[in-house]
N, C-alpha and C positions, 0 to 999 in steps of 0.2 A: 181829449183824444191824445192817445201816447205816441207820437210820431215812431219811424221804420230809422231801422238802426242800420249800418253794416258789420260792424266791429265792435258793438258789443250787442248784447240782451238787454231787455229792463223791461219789469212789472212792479207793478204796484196795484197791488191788493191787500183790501181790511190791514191797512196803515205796514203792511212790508212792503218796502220798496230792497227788491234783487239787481243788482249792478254785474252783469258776468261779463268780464272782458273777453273778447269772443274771436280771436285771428290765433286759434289752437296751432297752426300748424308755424308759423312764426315764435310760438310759446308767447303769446298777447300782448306780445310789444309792442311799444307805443307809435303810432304815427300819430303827423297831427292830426287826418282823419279823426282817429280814435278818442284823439284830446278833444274834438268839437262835438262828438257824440258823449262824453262822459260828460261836459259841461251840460250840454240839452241835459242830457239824464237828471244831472242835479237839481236846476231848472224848477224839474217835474218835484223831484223830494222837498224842495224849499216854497212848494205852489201850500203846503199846510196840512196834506193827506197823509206824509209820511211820519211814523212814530218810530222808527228802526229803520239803517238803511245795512244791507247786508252788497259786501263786494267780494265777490269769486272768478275764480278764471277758469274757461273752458280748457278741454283734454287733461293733459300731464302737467303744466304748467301753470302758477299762477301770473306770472309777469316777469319776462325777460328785460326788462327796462324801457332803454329806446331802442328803435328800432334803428339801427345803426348805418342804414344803407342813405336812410334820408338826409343823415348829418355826414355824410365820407367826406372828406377832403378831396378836393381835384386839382391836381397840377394847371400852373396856369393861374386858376382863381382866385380870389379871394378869400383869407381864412376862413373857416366856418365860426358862424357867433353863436357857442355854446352860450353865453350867458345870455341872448337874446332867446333863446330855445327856455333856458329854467322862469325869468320875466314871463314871458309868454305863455307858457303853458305849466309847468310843475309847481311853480312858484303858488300862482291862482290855484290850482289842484287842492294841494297841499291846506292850504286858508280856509278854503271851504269846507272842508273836511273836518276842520277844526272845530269852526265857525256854528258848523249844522246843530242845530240847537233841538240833537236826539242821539241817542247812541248809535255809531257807526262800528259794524261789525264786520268784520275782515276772515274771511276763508281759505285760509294758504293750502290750497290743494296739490300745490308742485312746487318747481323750485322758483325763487323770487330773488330775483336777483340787479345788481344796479337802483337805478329808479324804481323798479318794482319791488325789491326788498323795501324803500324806505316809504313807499305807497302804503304795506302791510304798516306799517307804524306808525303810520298816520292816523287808526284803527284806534277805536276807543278799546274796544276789546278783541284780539289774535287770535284764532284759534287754529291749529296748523295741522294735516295728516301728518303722522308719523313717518312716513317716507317725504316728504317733504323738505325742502333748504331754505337755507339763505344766504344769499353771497353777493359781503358788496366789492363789486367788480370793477371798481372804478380805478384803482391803484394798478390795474394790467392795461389799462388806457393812458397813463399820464394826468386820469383826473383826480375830483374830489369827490366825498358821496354827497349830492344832491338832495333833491326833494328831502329839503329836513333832513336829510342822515346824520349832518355834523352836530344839529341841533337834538335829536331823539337818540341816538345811539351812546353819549355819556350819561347821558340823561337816568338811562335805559339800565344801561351796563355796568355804567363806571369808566373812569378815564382809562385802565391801564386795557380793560376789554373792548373797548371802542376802537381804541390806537390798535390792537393787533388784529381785528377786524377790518379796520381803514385802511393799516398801511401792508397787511400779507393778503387780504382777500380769497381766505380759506372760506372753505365750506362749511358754516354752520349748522346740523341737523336740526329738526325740527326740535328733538327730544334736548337737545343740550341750549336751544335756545329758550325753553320754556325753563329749565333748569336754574339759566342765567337771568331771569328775570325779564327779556324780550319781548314775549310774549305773555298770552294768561295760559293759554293749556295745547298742551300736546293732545291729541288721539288718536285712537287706531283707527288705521284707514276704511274701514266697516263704520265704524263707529263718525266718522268724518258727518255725512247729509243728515243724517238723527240729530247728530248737537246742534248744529245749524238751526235746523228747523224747530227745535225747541226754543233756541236762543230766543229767535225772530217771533215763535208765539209770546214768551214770557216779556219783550220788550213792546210790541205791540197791545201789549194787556198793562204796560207798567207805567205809575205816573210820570208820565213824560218831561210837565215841565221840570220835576225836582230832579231829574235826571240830566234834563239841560245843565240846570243850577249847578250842580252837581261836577259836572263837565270844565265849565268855568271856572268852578271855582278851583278846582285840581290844576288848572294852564297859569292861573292865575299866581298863583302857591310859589311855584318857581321864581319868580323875580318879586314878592311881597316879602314886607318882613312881618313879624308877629302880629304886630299892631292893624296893620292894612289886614291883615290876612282875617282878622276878628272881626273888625270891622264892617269886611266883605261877608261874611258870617251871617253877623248880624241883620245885615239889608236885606240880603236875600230871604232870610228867614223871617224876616216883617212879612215880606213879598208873598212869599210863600206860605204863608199862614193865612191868607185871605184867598188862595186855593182852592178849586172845589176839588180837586181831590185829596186835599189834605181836610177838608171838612167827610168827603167818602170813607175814607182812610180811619182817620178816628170813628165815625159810627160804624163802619163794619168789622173794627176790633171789637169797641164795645159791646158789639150786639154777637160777636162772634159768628160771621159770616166773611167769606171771600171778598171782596173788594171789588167792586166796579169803576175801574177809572176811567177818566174819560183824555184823560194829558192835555188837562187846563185847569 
């Protein structure tokens, strides 16, 4: 039984699991509300039914970051402990995301900005409306960008497009961010809930664990050197050869029929 949400959506059906962060009229910034319902949600994706998890944000927006009223500063008080806020909640977000051992698809329907830019990039695969942004907004705070920003955005970009995203916090369009390599694809806002739903069927039908595999070994890449990285290769693909969908896989080439996987 899928528990009741307030601040976001989630289904999960025939292995889609849908994440809609759902406080439209704030543009689905985060409270920690929000952070304890995304958690359950995941919960639900890592229980073994999900093979795609797809995350989009309700109305215009996909995610204005945090929700800033929670974290103000008050005269009088005690600083507020931004770093116990990313431990606590972005940090965990962020790992899991990585972690989930299936492809996680990201829906940038609005503009995504702060936390919620670097949430989008957390995304094994982007795919953004064309009127759509990105802005990381943390430089008109006095901060840093978070949830993985400093780690995904050179990564992403390259140093010298990272640093003029970091430290001017221009607005990114959709179209110049796929451009830059940010994301995988721009499209037209018509065209937006079609790609989606195709993604989620073709991911839901596709060999899941190699996908995993696949996942890993791309995180991995970055801090391996040649050797480890073959290495890694090779294991997985022992692994992965004892498959039943890699034994599916080769008889329905052979036999020249579609494929029936099962993502194990």
């Amino acid at each position: 039984m899928i528990p009741s949400y307030q601040d976001i959506r989630f289904t999960l059906d025939d292995g889609i699991a849908r994440l809609t962060l759902n406080r439209p009229d704030k543009l689905n910034s985060f409270t920690a509300r929000m952070h304890a319902e995304v958690a359950q949600a995941l919960d639900e994706v890592e229980s073994g039914q999900a093979r795609v998890l797809l995350i989009t944000g309700a109305g215009r927006g996909f995610c204005a970051g945090q929700d800033l009223s929670e974290r103000r500063p008050t005269a009088g008080a005690p600083p507020v402990d931004l770093g116990e806020t990313v431990e606590k909640y972005y940090a965990p977000l962020v790992r899991r995301l990585h972690a989930l051992p299936l492809p996680v698809l990201v829906g940038v329907n609005g503009v995504a900005a702060g936390a919620g830019a670097n949430l989008a990039l957390a995304g094994d695969i982007v795919i953004a409306k064309e009127s759509a942004s990105f802005i990381e907004a943390f430089c008109r705070l006095g901060l840093i960008p978070d949830t993985g920003g400093t780690y995904a955005l050179p990564r992403l970009v390259g140093h010298a497009r990272a640093m003029g995203l970091a430290l001017l916090g221009d607005k990114l369009s959709a179209r110049q961010a796929e451009q830059w390599g940010l994301i995988w694809q721009c499209v037209a806002d018509d065209a937006f809930d079609a790609t989606l739903d195709r993604l989620c069927r073709h991911f839901a039908a596709a060999p899941t664990k190699g996908l995993a595999y696949t996942k890993r070994a791309m995180q991995a890449s970055l801090g391996n050197s040649l050797d480890e990285q073959l290495a890694m290769e090779g294991e997985m693909m022992r692994e992965l050869g004892r498959s039943e969908d890699y034994a599916e896989g080769v008889a329905a080439f052979l036999d020249k029929r579609e494929p029936r996987f099962k993502g194990r």
